[in-house]
C-alpha positions in Angstrom: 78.1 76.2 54.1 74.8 73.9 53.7 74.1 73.0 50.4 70.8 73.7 49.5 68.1 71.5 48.2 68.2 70.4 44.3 71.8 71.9 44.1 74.4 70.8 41.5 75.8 68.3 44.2 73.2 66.3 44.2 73.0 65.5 40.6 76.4 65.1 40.8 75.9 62.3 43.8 73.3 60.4 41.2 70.5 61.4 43.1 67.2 62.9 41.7 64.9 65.1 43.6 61.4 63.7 44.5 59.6 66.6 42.7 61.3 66.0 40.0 60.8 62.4 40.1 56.8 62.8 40.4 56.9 65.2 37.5 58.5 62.4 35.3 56.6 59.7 36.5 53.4 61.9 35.5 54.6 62.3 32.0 55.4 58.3 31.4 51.3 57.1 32.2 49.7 58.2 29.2 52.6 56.8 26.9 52.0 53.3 28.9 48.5 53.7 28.7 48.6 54.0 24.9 51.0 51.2 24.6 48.4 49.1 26.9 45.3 50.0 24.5 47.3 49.4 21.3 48.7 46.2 22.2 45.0 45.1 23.7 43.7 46.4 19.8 46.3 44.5 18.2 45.1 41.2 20.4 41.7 41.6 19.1 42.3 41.9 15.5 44.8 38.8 15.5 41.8 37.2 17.5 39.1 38.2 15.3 41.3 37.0 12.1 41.8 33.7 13.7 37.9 32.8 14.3 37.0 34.0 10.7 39.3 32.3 9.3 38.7 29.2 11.2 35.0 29.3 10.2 35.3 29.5 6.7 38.1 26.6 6.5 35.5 24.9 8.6 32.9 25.3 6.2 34.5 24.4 3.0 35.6 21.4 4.9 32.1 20.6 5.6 30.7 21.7 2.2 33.6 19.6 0.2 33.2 16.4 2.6 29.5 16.6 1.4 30.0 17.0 -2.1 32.4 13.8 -1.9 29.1 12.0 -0.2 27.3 13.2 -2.6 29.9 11.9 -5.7 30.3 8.8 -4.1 27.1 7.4 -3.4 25.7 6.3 -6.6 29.2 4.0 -6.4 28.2 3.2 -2.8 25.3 1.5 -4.5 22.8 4.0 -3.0 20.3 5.3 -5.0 18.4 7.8 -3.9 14.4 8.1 -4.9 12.9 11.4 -6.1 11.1 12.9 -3.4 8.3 14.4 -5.8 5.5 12.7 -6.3 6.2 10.5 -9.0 7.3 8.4 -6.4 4.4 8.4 -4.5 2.1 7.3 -6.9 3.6 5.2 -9.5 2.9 1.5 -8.8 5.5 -0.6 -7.3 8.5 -1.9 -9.5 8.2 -5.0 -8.0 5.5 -7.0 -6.3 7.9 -9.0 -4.5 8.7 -6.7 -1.3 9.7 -8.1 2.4 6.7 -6.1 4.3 5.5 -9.1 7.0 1.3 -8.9 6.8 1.2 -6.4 10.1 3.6 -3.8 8.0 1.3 -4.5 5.0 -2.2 -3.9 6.1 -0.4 -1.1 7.9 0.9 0.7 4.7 -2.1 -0.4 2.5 -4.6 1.5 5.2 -2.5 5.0 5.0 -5.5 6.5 2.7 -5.0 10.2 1.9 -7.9 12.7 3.3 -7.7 14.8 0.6 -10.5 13.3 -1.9 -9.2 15.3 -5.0 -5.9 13.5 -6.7 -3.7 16.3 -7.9 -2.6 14.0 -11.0 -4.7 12.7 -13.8 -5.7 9.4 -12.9 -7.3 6.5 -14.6 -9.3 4.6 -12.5 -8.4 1.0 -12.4 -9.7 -2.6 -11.9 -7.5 -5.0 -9.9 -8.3 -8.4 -10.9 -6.5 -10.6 -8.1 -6.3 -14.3 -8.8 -6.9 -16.7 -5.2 -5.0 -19.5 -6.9 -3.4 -23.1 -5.5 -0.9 -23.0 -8.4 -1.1 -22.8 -12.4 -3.8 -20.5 -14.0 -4.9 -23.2 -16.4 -7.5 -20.6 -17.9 -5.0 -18.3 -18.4 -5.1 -18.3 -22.3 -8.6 -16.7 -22.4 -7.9 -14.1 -19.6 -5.2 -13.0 -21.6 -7.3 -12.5 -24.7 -9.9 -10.8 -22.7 -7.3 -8.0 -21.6 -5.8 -7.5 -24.5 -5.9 -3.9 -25.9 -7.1 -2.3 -22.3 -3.9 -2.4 -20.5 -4.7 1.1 -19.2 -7.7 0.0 -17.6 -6.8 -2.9 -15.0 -3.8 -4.7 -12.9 -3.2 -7.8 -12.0 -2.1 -9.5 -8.7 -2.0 -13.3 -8.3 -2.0 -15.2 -4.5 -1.0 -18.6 -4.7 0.7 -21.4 -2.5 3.8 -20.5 -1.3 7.1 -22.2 -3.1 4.9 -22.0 -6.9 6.9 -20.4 -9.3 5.0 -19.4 -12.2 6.4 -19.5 -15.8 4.6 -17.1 -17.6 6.4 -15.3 -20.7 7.3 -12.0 -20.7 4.8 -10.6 -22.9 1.8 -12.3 -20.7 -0.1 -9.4 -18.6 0.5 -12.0 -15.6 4.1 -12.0 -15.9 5.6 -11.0 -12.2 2.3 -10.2 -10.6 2.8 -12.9 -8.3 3.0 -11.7 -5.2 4.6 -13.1 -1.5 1.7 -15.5 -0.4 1.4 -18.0 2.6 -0.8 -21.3 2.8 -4.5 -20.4 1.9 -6.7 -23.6 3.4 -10.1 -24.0 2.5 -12.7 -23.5 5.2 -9.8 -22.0 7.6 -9.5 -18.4 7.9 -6.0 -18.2 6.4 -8.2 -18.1 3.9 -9.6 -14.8 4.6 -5.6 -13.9 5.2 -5.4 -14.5 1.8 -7.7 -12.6 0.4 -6.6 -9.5 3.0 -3.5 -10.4 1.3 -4.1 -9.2 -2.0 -6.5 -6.5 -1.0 -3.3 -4.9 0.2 -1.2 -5.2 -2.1 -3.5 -4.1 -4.6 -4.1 -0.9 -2.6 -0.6 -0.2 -2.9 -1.0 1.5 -6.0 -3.1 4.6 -6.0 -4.8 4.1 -9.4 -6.9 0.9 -8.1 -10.5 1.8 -7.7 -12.3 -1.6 -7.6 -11.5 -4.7 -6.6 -12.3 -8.1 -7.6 -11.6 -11.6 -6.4 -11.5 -14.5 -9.3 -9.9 -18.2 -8.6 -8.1 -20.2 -11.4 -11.1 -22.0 -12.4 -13.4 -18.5 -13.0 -13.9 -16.7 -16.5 -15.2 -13.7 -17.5 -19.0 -13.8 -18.8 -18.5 -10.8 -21.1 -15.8 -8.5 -23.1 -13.8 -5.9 -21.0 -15.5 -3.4 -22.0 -19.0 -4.1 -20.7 -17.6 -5.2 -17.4 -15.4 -2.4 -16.8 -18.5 -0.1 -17.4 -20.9 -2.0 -15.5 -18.4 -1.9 -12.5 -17.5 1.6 -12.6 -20.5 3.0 -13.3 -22.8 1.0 -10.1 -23.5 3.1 -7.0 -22.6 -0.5 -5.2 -20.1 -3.1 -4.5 -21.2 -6.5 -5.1 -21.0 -8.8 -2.2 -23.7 -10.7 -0.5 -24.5 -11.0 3.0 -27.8 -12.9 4.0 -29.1 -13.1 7.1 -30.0 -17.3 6.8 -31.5 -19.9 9.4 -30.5 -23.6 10.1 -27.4 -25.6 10.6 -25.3 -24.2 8.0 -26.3 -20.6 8.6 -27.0 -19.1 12.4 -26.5 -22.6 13.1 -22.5 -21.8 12.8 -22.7 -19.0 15.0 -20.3 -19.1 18.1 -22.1 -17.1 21.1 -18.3 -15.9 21.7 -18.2 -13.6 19.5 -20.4 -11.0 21.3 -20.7 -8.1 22.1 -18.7 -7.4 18.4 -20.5 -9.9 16.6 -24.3 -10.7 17.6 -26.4 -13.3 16.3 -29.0 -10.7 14.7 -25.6 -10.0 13.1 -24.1 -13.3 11.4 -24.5 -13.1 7.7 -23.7 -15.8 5.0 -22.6 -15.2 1.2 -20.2 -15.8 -1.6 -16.7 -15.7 -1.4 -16.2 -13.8 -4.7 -16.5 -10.5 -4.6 -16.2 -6.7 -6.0 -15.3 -4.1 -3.6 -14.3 -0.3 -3.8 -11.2 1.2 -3.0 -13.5 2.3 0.3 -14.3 -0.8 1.1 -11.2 -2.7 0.7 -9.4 -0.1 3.1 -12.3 -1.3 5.2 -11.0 -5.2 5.1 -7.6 -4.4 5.6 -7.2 -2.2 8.5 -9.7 -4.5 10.2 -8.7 -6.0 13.2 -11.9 -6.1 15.9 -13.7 -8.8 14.0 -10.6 -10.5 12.5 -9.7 -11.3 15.8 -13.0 -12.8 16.7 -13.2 -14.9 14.0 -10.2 -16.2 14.1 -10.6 -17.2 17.6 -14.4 -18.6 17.4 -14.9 -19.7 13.3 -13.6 -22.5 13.2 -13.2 -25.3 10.7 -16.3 -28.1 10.0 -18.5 -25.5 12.4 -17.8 -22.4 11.0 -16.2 -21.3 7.0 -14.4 -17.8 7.6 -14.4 -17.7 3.6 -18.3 -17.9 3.7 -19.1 -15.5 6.8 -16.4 -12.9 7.8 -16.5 -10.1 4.7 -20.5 -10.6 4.9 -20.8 -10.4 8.0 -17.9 -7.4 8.7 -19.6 -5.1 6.0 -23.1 -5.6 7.2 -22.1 -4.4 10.3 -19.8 -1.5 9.0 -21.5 -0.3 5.6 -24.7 -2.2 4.6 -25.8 1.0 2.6 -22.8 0.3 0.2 -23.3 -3.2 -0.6 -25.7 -4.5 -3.4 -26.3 -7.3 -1.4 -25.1 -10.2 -4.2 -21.9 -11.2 -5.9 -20.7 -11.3 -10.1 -19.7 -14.9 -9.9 -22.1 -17.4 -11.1 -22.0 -20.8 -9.8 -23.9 -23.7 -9.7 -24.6 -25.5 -6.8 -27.9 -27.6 -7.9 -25.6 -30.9 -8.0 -25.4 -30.6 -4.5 -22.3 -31.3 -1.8 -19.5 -28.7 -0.4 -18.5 -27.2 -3.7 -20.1 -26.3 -6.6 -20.2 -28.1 -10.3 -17.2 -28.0 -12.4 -17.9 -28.2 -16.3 -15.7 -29.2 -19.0 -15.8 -29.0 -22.7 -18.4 -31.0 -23.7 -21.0 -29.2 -21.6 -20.2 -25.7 -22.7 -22.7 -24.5 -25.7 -24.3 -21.5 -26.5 -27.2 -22.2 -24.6 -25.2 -22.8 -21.5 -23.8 -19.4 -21.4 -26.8 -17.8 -22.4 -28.9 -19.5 -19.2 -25.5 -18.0 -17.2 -25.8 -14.4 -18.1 -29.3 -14.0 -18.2 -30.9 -13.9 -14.7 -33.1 -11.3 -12.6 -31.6 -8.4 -10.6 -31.1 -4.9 -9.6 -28.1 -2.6 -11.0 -28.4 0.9 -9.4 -31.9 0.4 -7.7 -33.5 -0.7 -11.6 -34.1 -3.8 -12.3 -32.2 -5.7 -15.1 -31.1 -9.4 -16.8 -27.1 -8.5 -16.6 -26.1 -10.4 -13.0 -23.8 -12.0 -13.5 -19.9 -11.1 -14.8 -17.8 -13.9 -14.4 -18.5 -17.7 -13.7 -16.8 -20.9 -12.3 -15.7 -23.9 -12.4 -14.7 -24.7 -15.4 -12.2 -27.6 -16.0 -8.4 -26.8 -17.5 -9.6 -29.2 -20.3 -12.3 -26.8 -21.6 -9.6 -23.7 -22.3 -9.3 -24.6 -26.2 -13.3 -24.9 -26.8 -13.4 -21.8 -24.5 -10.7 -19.5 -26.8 -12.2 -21.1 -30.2 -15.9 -20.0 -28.9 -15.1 -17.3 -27.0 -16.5 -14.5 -29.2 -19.5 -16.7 -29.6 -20.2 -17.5 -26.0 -18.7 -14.4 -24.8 -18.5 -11.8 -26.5 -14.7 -11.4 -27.0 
């Protein structure tokens, strides 16, 4: 007999009918299927774990490695400045800085264009001393600021390798500040000058600006001059347009187009500028550079022609067209008269100060604010008659 298909024998034989085989198989593919999908789920959580926790042991690394920075730097030695503005406008800690002249004028032109200072400010005088070496005077510039420290600064430019030895207590105490050789008739001279215009600049608070040598003295107390300065409509520096040899006769013709000869003025080397104008000096380079490459020494004096002739090119309606400084050239020669003791009386100062002018467009007989030369021997008739002759 022929055993018929899917019979007890062939289970018996091990063999498994192919129906029965695709029935089987059809009930094992979702169970894989699910097995698949959970062991792809469980992949994804491990996965996800792993990056979170990665992240944040990444971070605390980070945030614990700057904390350490942070502890260790002031041992480091770094001290980090306040970024408010404090720091901005408080005056330097030290004159003494390592700024070359290019990084100076460069950082003493940066002039905010917001007129309106969003701190109280008191404006100041700078008082900056074009000296050799020793302030032999000294002694009666100290007496006249005493009691107004609020009111001016102080910044001294003398030959380089001079190491002053003022005490502690002296309002010239560490204002010297990093100077090079200043010749007279040379336009390092000018240098000079630019030298201390910038570094006065430096601090904020400096409204007007005035040039003195070691042999100048104030003509009256701080308190007139500081009003008579603050209160003019003008800065005081003069620039005349003068003929002959020691005028237009110094003028190099290669200096034009900047600088023509309808342009060339003469004046005094002392002067008192505004915060304006000093800017204007410092970030100067058009006619620096031709004067330094045509005003030369025995035919031209930078000292004598560059501010003059610079501002009456660049702001002639801001100058009052004269200088502070009395000085007496009636003896004749290259410099002027230098008195000592026994020429200094009451009448002598009085002839100084009184003279014929105009403050503010109105005329008046107050000129003059400071005068020179005076000898270093005069200082102790100077302090013993200074209220007397001075006012102070």
């Amino acid at each position: 007999m022929q055993a018929r298909v899917g019979s007890f024998s062939s289970l018996e034989e091990g063999q498994i009918p192919l129906r029965m085989m695709h029935q089987y198989s059809i009930h094992l593919l979702p169970l894989r299927l699910l097995l698949l999908f959970l062991l792809v789920g469980v992949g994804l959580v491990f996965l996800y774990i792993s990056m979170y926790s990665y992240r944040y042991i990444n971070i605390h690394n980070v945030a614990s490695s700057t904390a350490a920075m942070r502890i260790q730097t002031p041992h480091d030695g770094c001290v980090q400045e306040s970024d408010g503005l404090e720091s901005w406008i408080r005056p330097p800690s030290s004159l003494l800085h390592e700024m070359n002249d290019t990084e100076l004028f460069w950082r003493a032109s940066v002039v905010p264009v917001i007129d309106k200072y969003p701190f109280e400010r008191t404006p100041k005088i700078a008082f900056m001393f074009l000296t050799r070496g020793p302030l032999p005077l000294a002694p009666l510039w100290e007496r006249f600021f005493n009691g107004n420290e609020r009111l001016y600064s102080i910044y001294i430019h003398s030959s380089p390798g001079y190491a002053p030895e003022f005490m502690p207590s002296s309002p010239f105490y560490g204002r010297q500040i990093p100077s090079q050789v200043a010749e007279w008739g040379r336009m390092n001279m000018c240098d000079a000058e630019r030298r201390l215009l910038a570094n006065a600049l430096l601090y904020l608070s400096n409204e007007w600006f005035v040039l003195v040598s070691e042999a100048c003295i104030p003509l009256h107390n701080f308190t007139n001059i500081y009003t008579y300065i603050s209160q003019s409509q003008f800065s005081f520096l003069g620039a005349f347009d003068e003929d002959g040899p020691y005028g237009r006769g110094r003028y190099n013709e290669g200096m034009a187009p900047e600088v023509n000869l309808s342009d060339w003025r003469k004046g005094s080397q002392w002067f008192e500028l505004s915060r304006k104008l000093a800017v204007d000096v410092v970030q100067d380079t058009l006619y620096h550079s031709k004067f330094e490459q045509f005003c030369r020494p025995h035919m031209c004096y930078g000292d004598e022609h560059y501010l003059p002739t610079m501002m009456t090119l660049r702001s002639p309606h801001l100058l009052a067209n004269r200088t502070l400084t009395w000085v007496d050239w009636s003896r004749g020669g290259p410099h002027p008269a230098s008195y000592d003791e026994g020429e200094l009386t009451e009448k002598f100062f009085k002839e100084a100060v009184e003279g014929s002018c105009l403050y503010n467009g109105q005329a008046t007989n107050v000129c003059f604010l400071f005068a020179r030369k005076f000898a270093p021997t005069a200082v102790d008739h100077l302090l013993a008659n200074s209220f007397k002759f001075l006012g102070f």
